[in-house]
Structure formats: C-alpha cells, structure tokens
Phi, psi and omega in degrees: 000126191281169184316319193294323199265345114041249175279350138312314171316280192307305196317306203270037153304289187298350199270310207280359129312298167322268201314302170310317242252325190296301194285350187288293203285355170060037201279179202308317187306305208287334191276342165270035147278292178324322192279339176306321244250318169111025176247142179282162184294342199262347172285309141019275166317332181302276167351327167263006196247314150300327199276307183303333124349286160284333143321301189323303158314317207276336168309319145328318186288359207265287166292331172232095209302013191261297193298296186330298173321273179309348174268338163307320196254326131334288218272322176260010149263358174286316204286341180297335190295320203294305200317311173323312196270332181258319147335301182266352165264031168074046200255128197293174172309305170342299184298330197263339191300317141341295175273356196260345142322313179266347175255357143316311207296292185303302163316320174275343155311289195331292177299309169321323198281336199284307188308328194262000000 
C-alpha cells in the first residue's frame, strides 16, 4: 500500500471512530445535528453505527488491502447518502462542507487503494 493511502487509510480510521463512536454515544450536539438534519436520534445514530465499523475495517485494511478496498468504498457512498440528507434538510454550506470533504476524501482512498 503506497504512503498516501497509508497514511489516509489510518486518518480516516480514527476520525470515523470518533464520530460513529460520538454519534453512538448520543452526547447533546449529535442529537441537534441530528434534529437540524429532520432526523431522529436512532435514524442519525444508524450512521455512527456504520462508521465505527468500517474504521475498524479501514484498520484492518492496514494489513489486508481487499478490506481496506471495501471499506473505502463503503465510506464514499455513506457519505453521498450523508450529502443527500443534508441536501434536502437544507443545510447551509457550512454544514454541507464536511461530508462532501470527507466523500472527497473517501473517493481518493478508493481510487488509490484500487490503484495499487
């Protein structure tokens, strides 16, 4: 696995540890993120219920790049699904610059890990 994707593989480990792990934990912000969003907390939650998972995998992913392919590859249709949701509950730029960051992001794994 060349360095970049590497080192991209492990950042978005940890961050979609954090964040699933957050959204899990149902602290005040993610359930108004949730409720901005026109969503209930346990649909919301569903989402941190994927991420933490698939950190795990892109950790995994470390040693066996076929996991890594698939969670990378995961990860950038959650997030079209996430862009999607905020799209339509109207979410200012501010709001939307995140995930479509993070489905960059997940998209340029993808294609490395595919590449190498």
């Amino acid at each position: 696995m060349p360095t970049a994707a590497t080192t991209l593989t492990g950042a978005m480990a940890v961050f979609f540890l954090v964040a699933g792990t957050l959204k899990i934990a149902g602290i005040e912000p993610v359930r108004e993120r949730a409720a901005a969003l026109n969503l209930s907390f346990e649909q919301y939650c569903l989402f941190g219920v994927a991420e933490v998972p698939t950190g795990v995998a892109l950790i995994i992913g470390l040693g066996l790049p076929a996991v890594a392919r698939a969670a990378a590859l995961f990860l950038t249709l959650l997030m079209m699904v996430l862009i999607t949701v905020h799209v339509r509950a109207g979410s200012p730029p501010g709001r939307l610059a995140p995930p479509i960051a993070l489905w960059v992001a997940a998209t340029a794994l993808t294609l490395l890990l595919f590449a190498s």
